[in-house]
C-alpha positions, 0 to 999 in steps of 0.5 A: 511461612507465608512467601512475601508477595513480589511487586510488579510494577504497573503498566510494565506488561500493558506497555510490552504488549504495546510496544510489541503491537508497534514493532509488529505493524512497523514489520508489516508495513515495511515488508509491504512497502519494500514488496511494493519498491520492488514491483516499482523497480521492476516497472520503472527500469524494466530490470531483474533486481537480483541480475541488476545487483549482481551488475547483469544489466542484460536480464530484463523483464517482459511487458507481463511485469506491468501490473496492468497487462495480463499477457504479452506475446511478441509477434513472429520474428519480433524482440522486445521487452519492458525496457523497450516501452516508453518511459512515461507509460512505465512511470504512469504504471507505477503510480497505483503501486506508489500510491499504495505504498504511500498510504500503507506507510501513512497508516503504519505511522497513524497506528503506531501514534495510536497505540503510543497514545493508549500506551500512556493511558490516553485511550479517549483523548482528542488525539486519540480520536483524530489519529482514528478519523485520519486513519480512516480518511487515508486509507479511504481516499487512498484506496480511491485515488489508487482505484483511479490512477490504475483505470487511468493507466489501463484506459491509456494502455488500451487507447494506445494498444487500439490506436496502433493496430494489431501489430502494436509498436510505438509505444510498447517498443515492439510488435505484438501479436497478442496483448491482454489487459488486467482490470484496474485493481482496486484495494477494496482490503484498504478501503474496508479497514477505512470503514472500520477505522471511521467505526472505531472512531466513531466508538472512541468518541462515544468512549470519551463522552461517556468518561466525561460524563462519569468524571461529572458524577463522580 
């Protein structure tokens, strides 16, 4: 005897599959963004977080926590640390982690906007296709502004290291004998997921065009 056939209603697994892809870029972006919080804190207030939540306010961080400088060696007989460093300096070192943190934050949200439209079988809508073309223009642009607030940042360090002769001080809060600077750090990783993204765009409007055109044979 032959079992009955068991209905399974459609769309159940597209759309789990859906929702799982939602669920595993909002735990990308978030484990992104709560790294890119904790570099942010560490540059702003010059503290341990684990210390600092434990009430130490005693530990703090070395000049190295910017992500701009690449060595920092106090001078003979000197004391000091990121805590010293003015506060201005610290707040425009932080901008190119905060201007990451924004875009991959902004991109989480447009995928999640894509995929909730592809999920109601929507693929080659005009929303669909704009949410692409402004993910790719965030991730762009915020690629580029990040690469400009981190030159930004190293030219003023480097100004302020050469104005202040070998010794340092002033702004860095203590004498240093030895200050090494990183390059600007450019998320080309960003920036090449914008291109693909533009691509897709590109590849979705083409879609949409050729689901118009069969609509009209049909």
């Amino acid at each position: 005897m032959a079992h009955p056939a068991t209905s399974v209603p459609v769309g159940r697994r597209p759309r789990r599959r859906a929702d799982l892809s939602i669920v595993m870029t909002g735990a990308v972006v978030c484990g992104a963004a709560m790294w890119d919080l904790l570099v942010i804190f560490n540059i702003t207030t010059g503290l341990m977080i684990l210390n600092a939540l434990t009430g130490n306010l005693a530990a703090h961080q070395s000049l190295t926590a910017l992500p701009q400088i690449l060595q920092a060696e106090l001078a003979p007989g000197e004391t000091g640390d990121l805590t010293d460093v003015d506060l201005r300096l610290r707040l425009l070192c932080a901008v190119p982690t905060v201007i990451n943190m924004l875009t991959i934050v902004l991109a989480g949200l447009l995928i999640a906007g894509i995929i909730a439209r592809i999920q109601q079988g929507q693929p080659f809508s005009s929303s669909v296709q704009r949410g692409w073309q402004r993910l790719a223009s965030v991730l762009v642009f915020g690629g580029i502004l990040q690469t400009v607030a981190g030159v930004i940042a190293v030219a003023v360090l480097t100004t302020l290291r050469a104005s202040q002769g070998p010794d340092g001080g002033g702004a860095f809060g203590a004498s240093y004998s030895g200050l090494g600077f990183n390059a600007p750090d450019v998320p080309w990783m960003l920036m090449l997921l914008g291109i693909i993204a533009g691509a897709l765009a590109l590849a979705f409007r083409e879609g949409a065009r050729l689901e118009e055109e069969v609509a009209g044979v049909v």
